[in-house]
C-alpha positions as CSV (number, residue, x, y, z in Angstrom):
1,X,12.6,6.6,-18.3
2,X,13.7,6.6,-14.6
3,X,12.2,9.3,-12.1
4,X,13.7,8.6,-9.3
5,X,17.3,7.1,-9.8
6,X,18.1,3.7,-10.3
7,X,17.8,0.5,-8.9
8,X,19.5,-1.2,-5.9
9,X,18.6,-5.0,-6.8
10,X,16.2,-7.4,-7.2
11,X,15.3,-11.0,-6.5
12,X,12.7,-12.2,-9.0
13,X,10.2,-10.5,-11.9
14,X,7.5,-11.7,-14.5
15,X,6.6,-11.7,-18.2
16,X,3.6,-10.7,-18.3
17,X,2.0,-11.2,-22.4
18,X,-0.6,-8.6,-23.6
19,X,-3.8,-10.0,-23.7
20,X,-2.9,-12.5,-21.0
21,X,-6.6,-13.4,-19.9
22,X,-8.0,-13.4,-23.7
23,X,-8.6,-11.1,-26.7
24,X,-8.5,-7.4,-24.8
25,X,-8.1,-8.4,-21.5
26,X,-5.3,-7.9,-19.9
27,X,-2.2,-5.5,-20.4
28,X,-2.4,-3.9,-24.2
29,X,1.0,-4.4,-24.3
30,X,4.0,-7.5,-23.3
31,X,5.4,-5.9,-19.6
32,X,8.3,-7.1,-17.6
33,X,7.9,-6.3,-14.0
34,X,10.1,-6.5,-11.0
35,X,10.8,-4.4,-7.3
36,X,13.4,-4.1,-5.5
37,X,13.8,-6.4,-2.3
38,X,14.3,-3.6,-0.4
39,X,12.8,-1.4,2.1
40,X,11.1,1.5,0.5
41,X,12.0,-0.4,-2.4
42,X,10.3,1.1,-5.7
43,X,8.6,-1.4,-8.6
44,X,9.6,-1.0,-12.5
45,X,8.8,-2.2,-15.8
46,X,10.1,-2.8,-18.9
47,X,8.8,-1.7,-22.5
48,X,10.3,-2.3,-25.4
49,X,13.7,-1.7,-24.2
50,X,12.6,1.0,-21.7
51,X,12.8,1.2,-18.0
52,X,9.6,3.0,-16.0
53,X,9.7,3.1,-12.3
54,X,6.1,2.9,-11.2
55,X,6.5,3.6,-7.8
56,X,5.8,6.9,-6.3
57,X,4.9,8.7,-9.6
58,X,1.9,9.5,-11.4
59,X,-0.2,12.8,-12.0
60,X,-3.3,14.1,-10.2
61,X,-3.7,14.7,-6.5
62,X,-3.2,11.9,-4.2
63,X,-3.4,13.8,-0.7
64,X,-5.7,11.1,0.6
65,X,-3.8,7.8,-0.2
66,X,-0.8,6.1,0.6
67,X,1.0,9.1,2.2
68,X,0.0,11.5,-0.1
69,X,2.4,9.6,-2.8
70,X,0.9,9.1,-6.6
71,X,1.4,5.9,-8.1
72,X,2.4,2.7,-6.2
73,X,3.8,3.1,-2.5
74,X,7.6,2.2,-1.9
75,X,7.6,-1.2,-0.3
76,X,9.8,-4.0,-0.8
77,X,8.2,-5.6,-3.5
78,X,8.9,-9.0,-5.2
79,X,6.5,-10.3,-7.2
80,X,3.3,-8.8,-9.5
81,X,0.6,-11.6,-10.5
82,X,-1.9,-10.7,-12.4
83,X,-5.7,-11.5,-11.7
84,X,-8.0,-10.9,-14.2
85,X,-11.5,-8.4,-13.8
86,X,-13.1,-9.9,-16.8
87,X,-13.0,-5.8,-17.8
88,X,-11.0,-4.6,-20.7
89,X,-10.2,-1.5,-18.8
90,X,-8.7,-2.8,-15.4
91,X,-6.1,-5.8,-14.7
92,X,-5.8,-6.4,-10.9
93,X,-1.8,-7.1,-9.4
94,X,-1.7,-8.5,-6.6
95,X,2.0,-7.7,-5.2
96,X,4.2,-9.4,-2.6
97,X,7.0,-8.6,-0.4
């Protein structure tokens, strides 16, 4: 599911395995994640056959952050590594441009 268009191009992504940091931590599920190298560039994942853009959407009010955008700002993005929290409910990606 796209919801805002598609993409221009991109440089680089990652595989990133369910469970990558041990037995229910880490994403539930195997992700592939890349961004575009662009500016405003938005960041997208694959699942299971399916593209998600997870730049600039998401639900509930985000007046106060990043512009007033839900989800992930637009950026030119590269790169997503994952750090783990050592919490089964939160996985840390550290992004760069």
């Amino acid at each position: 599911t796209i919801n805002e268009g598609t993409f221009t191009y991109f440089c680089s992504g990652q595989v990133h395995e369910a469970n990558t940091f041990g037995p229910n931590i880490g994403f539930v599920d195997r992700l592939y994640i890349f961004g575009e190298e662009i500016d405003d560039g938005k960041m997208f994942a694959i699942h299971e056959k399916t593209l998600y853009q997870i730049t600039g959407v998401g639900v509930g009010d985000a007046s106060l952050i990043q512009g007033g955008v839900n989800g992930m700002g637009f950026d030119s993005l590269e790169n997503a590594a994952l750090i783990s929290t050592g919490e089964e409910d939160h996985v840390v990606m550290m992004l760069s441009p």
